[in-house]
PyMOL Python script that loads the backbone (N, CA, C, O; Angstrom):
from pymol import cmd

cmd.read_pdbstr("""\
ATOM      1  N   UNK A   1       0.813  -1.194   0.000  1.00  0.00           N
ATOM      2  CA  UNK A   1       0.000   0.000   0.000  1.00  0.00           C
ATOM      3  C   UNK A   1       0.851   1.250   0.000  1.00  0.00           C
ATOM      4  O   UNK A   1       2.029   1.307  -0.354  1.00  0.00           O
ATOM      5  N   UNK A   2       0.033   2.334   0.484  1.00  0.00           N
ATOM      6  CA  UNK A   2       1.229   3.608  -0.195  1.00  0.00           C
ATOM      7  C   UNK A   2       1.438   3.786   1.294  1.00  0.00           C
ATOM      8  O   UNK A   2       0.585   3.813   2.181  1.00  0.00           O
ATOM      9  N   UNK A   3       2.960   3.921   1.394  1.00  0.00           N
ATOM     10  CA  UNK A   3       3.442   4.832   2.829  1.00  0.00           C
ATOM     11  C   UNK A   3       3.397   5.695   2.971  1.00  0.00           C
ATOM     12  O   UNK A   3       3.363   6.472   2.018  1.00  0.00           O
ATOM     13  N   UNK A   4       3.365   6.186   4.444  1.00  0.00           N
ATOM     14  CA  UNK A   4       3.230   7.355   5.150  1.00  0.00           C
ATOM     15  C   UNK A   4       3.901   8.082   4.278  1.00  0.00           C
ATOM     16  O   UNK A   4       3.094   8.570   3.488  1.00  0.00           O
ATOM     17  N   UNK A   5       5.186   8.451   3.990  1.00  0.00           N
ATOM     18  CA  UNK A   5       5.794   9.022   3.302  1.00  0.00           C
ATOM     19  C   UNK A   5       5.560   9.011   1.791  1.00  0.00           C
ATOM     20  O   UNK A   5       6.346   9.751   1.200  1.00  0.00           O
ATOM     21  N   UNK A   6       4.904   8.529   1.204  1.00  0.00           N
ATOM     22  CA  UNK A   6       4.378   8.906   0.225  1.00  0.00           C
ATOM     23  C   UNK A   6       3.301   9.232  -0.130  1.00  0.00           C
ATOM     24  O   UNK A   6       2.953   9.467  -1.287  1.00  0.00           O
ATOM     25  N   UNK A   7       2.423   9.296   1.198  1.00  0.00           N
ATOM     26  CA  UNK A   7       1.182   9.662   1.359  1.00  0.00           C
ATOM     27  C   UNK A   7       1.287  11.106   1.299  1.00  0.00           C
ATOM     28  O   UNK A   7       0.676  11.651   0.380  1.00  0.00           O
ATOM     29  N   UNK A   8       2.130  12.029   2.328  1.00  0.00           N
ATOM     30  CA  UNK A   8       2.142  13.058   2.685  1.00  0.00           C
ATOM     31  C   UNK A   8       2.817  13.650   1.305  1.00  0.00           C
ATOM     32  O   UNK A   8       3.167  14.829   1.347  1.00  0.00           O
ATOM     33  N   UNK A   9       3.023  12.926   0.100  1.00  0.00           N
ATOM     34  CA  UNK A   9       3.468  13.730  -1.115  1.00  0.00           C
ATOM     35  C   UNK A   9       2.819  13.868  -1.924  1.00  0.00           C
ATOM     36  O   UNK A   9       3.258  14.238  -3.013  1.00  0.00           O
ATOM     37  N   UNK A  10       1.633  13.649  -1.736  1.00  0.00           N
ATOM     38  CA  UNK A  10       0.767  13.149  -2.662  1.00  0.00           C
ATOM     39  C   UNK A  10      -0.557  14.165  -3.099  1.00  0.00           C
ATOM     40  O   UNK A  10      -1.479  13.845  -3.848  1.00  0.00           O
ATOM     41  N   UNK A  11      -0.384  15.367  -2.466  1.00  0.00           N
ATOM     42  CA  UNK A  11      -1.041  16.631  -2.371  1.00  0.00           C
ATOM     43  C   UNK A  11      -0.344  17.583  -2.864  1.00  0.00           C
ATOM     44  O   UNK A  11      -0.812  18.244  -3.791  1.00  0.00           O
ATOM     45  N   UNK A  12       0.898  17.847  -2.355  1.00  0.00           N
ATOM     46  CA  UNK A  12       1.522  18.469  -3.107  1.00  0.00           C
ATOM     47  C   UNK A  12       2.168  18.192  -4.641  1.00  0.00           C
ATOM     48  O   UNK A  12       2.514  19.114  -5.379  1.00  0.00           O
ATOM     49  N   UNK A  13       2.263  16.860  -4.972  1.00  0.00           N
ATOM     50  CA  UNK A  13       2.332  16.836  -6.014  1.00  0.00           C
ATOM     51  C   UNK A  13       1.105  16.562  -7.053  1.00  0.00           C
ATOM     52  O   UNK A  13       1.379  16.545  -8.253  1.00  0.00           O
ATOM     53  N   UNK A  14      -0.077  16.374  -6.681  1.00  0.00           N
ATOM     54  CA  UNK A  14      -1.430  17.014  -7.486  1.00  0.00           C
ATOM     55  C   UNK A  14      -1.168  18.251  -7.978  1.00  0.00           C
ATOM     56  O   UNK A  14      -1.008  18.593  -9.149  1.00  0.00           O
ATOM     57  N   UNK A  15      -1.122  19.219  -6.468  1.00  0.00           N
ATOM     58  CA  UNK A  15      -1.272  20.641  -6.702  1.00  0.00           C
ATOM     59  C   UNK A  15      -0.051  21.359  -7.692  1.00  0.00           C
ATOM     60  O   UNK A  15      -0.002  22.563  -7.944  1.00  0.00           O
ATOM     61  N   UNK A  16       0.785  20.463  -8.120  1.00  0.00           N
ATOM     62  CA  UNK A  16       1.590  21.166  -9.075  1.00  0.00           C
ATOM     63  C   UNK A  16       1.509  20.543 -10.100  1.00  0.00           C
ATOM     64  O   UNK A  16       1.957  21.124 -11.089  1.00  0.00           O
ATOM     65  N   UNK A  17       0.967  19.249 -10.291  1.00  0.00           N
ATOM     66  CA  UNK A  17       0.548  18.805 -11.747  1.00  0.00           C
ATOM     67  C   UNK A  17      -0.195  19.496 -11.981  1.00  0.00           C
ATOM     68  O   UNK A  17       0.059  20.304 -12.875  1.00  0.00           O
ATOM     69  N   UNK A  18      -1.801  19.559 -11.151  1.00  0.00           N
ATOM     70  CA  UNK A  18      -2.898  20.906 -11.754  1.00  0.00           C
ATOM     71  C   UNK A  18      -2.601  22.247 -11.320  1.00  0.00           C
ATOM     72  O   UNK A  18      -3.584  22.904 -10.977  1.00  0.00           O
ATOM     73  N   UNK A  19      -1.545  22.771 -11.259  1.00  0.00           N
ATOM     74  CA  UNK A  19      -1.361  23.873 -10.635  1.00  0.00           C
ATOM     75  C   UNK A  19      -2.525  24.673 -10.060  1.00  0.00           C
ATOM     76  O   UNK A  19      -3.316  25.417 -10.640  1.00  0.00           O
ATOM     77  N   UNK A  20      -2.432  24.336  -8.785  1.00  0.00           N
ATOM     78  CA  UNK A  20      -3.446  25.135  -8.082  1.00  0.00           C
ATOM     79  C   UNK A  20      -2.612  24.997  -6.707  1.00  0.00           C
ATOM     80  O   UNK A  20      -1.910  24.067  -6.309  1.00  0.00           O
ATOM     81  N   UNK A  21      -2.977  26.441  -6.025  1.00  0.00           N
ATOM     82  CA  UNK A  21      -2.572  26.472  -4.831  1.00  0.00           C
ATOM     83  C   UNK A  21      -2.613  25.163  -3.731  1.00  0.00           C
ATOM     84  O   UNK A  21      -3.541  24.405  -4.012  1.00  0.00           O
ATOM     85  N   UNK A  22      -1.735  24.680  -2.418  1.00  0.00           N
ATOM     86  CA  UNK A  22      -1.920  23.883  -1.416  1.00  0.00           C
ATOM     87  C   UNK A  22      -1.856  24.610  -0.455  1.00  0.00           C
ATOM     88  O   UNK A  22      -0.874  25.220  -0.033  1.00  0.00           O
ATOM     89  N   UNK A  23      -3.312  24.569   0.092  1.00  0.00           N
ATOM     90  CA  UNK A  23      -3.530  24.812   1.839  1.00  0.00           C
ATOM     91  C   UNK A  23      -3.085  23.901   1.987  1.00  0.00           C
ATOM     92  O   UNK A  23      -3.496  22.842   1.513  1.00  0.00           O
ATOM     93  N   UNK A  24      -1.530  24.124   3.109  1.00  0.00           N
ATOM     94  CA  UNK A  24      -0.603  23.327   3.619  1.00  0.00           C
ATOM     95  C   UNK A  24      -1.375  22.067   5.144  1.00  0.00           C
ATOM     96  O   UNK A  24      -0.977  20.925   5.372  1.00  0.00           O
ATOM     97  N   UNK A  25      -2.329  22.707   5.786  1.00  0.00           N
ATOM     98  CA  UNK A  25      -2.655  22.165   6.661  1.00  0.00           C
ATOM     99  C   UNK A  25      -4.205  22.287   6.955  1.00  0.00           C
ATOM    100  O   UNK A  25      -4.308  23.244   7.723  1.00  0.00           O
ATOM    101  N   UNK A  26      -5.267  21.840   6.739  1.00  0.00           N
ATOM    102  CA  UNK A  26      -7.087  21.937   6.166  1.00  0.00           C
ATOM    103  C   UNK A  26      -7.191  22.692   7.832  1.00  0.00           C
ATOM    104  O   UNK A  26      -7.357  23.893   8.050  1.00  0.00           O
ATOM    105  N   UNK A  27      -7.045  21.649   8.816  1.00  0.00           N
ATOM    106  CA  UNK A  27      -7.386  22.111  10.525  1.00  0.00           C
ATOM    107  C   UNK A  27      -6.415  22.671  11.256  1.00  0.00           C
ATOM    108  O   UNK A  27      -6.083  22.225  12.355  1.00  0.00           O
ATOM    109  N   UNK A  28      -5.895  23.670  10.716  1.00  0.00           N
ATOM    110  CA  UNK A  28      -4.739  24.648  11.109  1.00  0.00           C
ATOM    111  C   UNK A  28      -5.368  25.656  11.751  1.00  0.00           C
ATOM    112  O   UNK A  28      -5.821  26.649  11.182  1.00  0.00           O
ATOM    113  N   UNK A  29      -5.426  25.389  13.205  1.00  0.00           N
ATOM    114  CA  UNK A  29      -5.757  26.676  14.200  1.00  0.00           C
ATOM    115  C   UNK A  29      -7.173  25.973  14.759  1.00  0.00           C
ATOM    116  O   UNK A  29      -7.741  26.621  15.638  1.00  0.00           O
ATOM    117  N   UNK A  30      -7.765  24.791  14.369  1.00  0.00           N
ATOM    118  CA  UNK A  30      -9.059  24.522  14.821  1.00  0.00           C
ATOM    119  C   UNK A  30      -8.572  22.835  15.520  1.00  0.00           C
ATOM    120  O   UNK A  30      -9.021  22.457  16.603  1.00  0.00           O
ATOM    121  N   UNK A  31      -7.639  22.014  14.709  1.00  0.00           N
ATOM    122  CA  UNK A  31      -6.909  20.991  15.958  1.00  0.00           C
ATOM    123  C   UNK A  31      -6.753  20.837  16.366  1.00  0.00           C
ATOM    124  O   UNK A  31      -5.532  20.826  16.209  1.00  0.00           O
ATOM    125  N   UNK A  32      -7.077  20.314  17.882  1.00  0.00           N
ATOM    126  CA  UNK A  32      -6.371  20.272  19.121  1.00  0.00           C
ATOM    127  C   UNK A  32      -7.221  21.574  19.830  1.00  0.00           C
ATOM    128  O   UNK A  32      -6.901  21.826  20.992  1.00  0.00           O
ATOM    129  N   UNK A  33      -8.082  22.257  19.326  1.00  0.00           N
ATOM    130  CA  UNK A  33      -8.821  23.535  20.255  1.00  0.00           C
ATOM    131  C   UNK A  33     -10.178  23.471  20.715  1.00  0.00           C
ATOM    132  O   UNK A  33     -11.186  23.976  20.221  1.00  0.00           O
ATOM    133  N   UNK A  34     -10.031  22.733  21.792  1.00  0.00           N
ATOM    134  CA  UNK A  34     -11.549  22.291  22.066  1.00  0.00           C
ATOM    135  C   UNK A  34     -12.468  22.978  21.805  1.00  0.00           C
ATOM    136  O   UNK A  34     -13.540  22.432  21.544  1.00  0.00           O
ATOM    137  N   UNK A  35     -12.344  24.596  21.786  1.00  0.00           N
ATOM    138  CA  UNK A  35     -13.409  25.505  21.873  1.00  0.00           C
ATOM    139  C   UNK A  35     -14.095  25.206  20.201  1.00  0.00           C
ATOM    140  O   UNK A  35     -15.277  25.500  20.019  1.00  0.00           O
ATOM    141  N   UNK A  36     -13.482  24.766  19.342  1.00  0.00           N
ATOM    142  CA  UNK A  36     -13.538  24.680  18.096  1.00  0.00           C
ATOM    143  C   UNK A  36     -13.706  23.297  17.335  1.00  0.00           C
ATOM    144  O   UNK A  36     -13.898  23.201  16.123  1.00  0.00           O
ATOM    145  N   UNK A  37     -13.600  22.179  18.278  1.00  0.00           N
ATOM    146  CA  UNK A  37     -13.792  20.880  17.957  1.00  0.00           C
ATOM    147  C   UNK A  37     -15.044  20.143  18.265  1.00  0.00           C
ATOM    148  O   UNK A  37     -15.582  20.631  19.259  1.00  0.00           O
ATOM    149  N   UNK A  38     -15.705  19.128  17.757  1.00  0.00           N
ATOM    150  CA  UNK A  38     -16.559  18.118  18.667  1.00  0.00           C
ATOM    151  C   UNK A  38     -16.145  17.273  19.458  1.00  0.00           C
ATOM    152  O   UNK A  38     -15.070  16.711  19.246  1.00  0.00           O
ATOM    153  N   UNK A  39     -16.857  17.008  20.483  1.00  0.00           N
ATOM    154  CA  UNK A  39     -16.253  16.049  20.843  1.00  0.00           C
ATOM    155  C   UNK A  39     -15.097  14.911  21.102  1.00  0.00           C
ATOM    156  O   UNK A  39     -14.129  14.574  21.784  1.00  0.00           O
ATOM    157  N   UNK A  40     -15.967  14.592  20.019  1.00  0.00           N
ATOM    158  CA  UNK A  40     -14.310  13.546  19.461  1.00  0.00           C
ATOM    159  C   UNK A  40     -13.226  14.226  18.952  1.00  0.00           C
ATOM    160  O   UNK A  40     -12.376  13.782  18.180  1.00  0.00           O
ATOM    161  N   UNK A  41     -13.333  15.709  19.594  1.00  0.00           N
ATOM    162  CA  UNK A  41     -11.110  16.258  19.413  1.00  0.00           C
ATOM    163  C   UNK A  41     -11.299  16.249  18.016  1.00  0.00           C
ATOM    164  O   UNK A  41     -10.857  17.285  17.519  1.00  0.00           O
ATOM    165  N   UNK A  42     -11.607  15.759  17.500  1.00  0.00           N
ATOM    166  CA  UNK A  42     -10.779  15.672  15.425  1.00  0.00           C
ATOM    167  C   UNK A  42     -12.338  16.795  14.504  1.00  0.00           C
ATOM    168  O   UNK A  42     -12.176  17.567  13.559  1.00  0.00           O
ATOM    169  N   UNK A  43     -13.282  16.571  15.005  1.00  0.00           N
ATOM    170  CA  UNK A  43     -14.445  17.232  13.775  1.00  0.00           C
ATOM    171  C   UNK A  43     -14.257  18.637  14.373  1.00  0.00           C
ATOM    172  O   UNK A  43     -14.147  18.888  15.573  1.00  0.00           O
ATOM    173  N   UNK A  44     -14.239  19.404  13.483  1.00  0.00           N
ATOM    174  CA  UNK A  44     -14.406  21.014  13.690  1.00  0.00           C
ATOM    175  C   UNK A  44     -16.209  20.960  13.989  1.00  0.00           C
ATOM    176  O   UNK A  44     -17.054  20.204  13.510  1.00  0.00           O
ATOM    177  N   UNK A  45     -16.294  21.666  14.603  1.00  0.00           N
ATOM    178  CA  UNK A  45     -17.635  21.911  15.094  1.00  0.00           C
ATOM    179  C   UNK A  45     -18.037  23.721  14.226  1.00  0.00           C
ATOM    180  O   UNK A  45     -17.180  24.465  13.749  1.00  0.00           O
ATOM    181  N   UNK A  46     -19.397  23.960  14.265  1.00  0.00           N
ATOM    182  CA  UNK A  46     -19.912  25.666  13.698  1.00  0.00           C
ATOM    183  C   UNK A  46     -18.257  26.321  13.910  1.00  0.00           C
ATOM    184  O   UNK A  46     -17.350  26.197  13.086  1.00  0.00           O
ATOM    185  N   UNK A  47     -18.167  27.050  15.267  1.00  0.00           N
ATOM    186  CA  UNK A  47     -16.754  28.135  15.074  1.00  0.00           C
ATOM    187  C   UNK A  47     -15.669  27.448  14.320  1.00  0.00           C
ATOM    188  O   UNK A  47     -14.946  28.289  13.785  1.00  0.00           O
ATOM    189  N   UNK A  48     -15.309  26.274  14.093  1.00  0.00           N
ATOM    190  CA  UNK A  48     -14.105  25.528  14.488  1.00  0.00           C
ATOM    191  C   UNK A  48     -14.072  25.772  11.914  1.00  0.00           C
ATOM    192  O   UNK A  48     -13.274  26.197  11.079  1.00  0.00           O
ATOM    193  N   UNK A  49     -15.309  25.229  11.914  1.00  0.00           N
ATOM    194  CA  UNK A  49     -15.391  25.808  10.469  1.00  0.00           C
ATOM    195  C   UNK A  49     -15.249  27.065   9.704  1.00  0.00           C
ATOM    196  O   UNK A  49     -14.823  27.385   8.593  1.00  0.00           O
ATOM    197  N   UNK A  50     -15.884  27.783  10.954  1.00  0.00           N
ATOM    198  CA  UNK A  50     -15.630  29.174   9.962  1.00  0.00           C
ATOM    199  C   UNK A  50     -13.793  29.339  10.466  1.00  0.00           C
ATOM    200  O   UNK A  50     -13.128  29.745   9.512  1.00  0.00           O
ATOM    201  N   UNK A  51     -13.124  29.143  11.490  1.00  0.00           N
ATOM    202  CA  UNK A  51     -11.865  29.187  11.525  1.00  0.00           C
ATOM    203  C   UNK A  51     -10.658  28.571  10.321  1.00  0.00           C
ATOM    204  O   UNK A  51      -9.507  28.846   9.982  1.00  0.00           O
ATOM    205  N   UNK A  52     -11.953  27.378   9.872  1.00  0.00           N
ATOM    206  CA  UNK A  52     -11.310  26.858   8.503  1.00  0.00           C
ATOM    207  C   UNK A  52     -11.374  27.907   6.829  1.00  0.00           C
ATOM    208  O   UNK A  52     -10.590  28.130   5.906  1.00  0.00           O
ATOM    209  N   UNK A  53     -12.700  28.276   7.168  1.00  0.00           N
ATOM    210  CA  UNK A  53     -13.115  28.716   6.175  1.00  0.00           C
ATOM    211  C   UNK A  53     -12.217  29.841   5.853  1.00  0.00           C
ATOM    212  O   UNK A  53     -12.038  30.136   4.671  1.00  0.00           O
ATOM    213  N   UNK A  54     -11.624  30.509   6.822  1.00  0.00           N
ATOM    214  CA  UNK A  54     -11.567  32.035   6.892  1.00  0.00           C
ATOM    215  C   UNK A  54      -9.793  31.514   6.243  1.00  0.00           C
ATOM    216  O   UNK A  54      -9.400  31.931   5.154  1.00  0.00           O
ATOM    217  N   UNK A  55      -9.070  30.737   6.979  1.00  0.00           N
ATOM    218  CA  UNK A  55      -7.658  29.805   6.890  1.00  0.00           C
ATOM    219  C   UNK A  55      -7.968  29.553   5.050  1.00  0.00           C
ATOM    220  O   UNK A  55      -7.138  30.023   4.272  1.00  0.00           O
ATOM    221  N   UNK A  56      -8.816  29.029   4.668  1.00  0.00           N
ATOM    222  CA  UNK A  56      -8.767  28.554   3.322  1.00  0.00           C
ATOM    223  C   UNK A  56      -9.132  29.808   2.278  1.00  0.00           C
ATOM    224  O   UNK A  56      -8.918  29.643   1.077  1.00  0.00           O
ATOM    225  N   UNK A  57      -9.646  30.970   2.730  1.00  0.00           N
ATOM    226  CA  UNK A  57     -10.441  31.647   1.722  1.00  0.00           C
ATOM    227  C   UNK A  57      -8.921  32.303   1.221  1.00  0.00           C
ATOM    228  O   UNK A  57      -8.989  32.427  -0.002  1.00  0.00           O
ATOM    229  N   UNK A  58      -7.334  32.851   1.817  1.00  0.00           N
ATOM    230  CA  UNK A  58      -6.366  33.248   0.884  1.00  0.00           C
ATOM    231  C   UNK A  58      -5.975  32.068  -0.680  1.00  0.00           C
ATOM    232  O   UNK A  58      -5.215  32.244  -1.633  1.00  0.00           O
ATOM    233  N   UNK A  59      -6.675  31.188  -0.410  1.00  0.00           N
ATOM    234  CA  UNK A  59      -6.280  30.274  -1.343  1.00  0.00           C
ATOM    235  C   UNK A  59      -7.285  29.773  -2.101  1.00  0.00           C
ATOM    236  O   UNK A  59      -6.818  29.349  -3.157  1.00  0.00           O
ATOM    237  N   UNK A  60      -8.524  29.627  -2.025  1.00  0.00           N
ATOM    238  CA  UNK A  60      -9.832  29.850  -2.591  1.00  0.00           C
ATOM    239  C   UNK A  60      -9.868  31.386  -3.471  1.00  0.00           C
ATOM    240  O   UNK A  60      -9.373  31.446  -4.596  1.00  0.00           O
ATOM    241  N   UNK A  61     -10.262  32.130  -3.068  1.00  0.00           N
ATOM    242  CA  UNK A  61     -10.364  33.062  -3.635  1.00  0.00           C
ATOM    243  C   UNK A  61      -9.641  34.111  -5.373  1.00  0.00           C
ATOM    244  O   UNK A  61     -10.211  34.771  -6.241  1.00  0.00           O
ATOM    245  N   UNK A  62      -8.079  33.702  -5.098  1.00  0.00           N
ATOM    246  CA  UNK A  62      -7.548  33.691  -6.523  1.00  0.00           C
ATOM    247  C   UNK A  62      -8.277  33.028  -7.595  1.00  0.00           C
ATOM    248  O   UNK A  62      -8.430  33.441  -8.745  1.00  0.00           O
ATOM    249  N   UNK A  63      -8.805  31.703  -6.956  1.00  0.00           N
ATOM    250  CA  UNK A  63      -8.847  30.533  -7.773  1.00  0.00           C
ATOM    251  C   UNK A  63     -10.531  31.064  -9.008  1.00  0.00           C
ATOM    252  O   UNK A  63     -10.881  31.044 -10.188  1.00  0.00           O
ATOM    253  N   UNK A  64     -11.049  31.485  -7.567  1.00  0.00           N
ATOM    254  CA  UNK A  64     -12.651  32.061  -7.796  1.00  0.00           C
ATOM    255  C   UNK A  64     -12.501  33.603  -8.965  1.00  0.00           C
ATOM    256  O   UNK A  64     -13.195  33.512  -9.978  1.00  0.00           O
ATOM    257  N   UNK A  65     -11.898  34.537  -8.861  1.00  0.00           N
ATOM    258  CA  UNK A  65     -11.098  35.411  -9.494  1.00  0.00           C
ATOM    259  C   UNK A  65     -11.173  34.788 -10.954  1.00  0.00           C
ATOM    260  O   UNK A  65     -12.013  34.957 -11.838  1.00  0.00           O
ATOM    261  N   UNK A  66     -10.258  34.171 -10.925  1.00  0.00           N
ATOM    262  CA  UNK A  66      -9.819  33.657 -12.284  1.00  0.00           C
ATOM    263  C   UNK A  66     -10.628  32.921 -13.301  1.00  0.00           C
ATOM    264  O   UNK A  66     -10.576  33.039 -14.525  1.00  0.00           O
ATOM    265  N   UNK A  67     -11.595  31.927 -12.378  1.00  0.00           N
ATOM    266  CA  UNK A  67     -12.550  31.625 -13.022  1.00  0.00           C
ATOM    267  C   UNK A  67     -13.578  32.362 -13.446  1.00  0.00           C
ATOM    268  O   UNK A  67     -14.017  32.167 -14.579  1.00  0.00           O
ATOM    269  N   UNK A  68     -14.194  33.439 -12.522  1.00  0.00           N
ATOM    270  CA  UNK A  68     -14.892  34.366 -12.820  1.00  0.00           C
ATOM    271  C   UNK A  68     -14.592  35.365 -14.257  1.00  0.00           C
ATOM    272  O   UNK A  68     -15.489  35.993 -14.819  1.00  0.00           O
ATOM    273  N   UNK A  69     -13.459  35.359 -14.605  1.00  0.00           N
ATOM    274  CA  UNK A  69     -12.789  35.858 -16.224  1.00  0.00           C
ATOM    275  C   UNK A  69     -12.921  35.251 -17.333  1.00  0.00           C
ATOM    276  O   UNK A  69     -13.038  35.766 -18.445  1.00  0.00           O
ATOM    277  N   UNK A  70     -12.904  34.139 -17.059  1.00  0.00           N
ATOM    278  CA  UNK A  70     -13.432  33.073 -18.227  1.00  0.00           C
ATOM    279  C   UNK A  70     -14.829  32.827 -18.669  1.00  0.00           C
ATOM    280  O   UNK A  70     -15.061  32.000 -19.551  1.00  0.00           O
TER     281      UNK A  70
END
""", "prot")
cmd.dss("prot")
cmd.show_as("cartoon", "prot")
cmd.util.cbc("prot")
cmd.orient("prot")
């Protein structure tokens, strides 16, 4: 099967075959923050999403831009 280590390459090298930006980390700032998690520590809960959302929109947004020209 594919290893760890070639797992973790496997995003970044999409994102440069289709060139499109990589949000380096999806639950960056909402992991590990209870105030922002369910329960079970790992699901972002309501705040814990928009903390994502807000993390993803520098890298969304070009994308939206560009398409919007076409």
């Amino acid at each position: 099967g594919l290893g760890t280590d070639a797992f973790h390459h496997v995003f970044p090298e999409v994102a440069s075959r289709v060139q499109v930006p990589l949000m380096p980390f999806l639950m960056a700032g909402a992991l590990g923050n209870s105030p922002l998690v369910q329960r079970d520590g790992l699901h972002p809960n309501e705040a814990g999403a928009r903390v994502i959302a807000t993390n993803m929109w520098p890298y969304l947004e070009p994308l939206l831009r560009t398409a919007s020209r076409r």
